[in-house]
N, C-alpha and C positions, 0 to 999 in steps of 0.2 A: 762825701755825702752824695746820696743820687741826683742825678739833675741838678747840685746843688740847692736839692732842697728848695726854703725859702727864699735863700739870699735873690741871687739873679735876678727873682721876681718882684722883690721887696725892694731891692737895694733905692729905689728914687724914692719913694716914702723916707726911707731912713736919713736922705742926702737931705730934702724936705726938711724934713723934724729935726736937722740939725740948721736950720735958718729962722724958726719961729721958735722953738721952745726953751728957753732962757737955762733951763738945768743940761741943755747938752751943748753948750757953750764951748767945754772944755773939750767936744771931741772933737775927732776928723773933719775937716771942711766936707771933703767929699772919698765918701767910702768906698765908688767905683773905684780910686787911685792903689786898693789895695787888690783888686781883682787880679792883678800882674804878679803876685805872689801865690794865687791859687790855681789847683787842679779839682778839674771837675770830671764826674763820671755821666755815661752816656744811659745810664737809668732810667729813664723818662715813662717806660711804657707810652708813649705817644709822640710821633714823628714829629708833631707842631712843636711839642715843647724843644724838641730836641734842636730843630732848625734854628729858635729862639734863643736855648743857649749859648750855640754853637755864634749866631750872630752878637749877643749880647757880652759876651766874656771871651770870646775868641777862638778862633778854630784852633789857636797851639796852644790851651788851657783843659783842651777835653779830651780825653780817655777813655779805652774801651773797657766799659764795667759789665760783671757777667751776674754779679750776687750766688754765684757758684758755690755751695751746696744746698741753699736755701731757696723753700719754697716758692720764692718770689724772682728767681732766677730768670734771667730771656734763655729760653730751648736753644737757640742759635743765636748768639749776641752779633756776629756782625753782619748776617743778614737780616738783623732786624734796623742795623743801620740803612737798609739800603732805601727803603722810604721815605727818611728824612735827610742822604745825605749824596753825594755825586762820589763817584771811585774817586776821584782826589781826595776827597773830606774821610773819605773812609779809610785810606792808605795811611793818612796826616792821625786820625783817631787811634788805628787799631797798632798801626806801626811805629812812626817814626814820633808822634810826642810821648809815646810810652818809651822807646829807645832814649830822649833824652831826657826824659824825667827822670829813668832810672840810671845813666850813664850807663848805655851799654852799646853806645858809639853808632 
């Protein structure tokens, strides 16, 4: 999902509403603990969000997303990293958590 979407941005409301509202009793204490299971894409159209991500869910959770054929696609996906992220962050995105997400060593 791009930017992850809602989640990222939502996820303390959700953590919230599982402390007062008596019908989500039965769920997750705390929803961030499942963050460590996801991959997120670098989406954002907007540097701020992305630095936020990348802060919020971790820098070896995000990936380089291009939306490649689609009209909504970034022209040059990792120079558009380069506004919101330092050549480490960018190396860590476009190279090596995509190498080990998909095991390819």
């Amino acid at each position: 999902m791009h930017g992850g979407g809602f989640l990222p941005y939502q996820t303390g409301q959700l953590v919230h509403a599982r402390s007062v509202r008596p019908e989500l009793a039965d769920a997750p204490v705390n929803a961030w603990d499942f963050f460590g299971q996801l991959y997120f894409d670098t989406i954002t159209h907007d540097a701020a969000a992305l630095r936020y991500l990348v802060e919020r869910v971790g820098l070896e959770h995000v990936v380089l997303g291009t939306d490649l054929q689609f009209d909504m696609a970034l022209a040059a996906p990792v120079a558009t990293l380069t506004e919101a992220l330092t050549e480490e962050q960018i190396q860590a995105v476009a190279v090596t958590n995509p190498r080990r997400l998909f095991g390819l060593g």
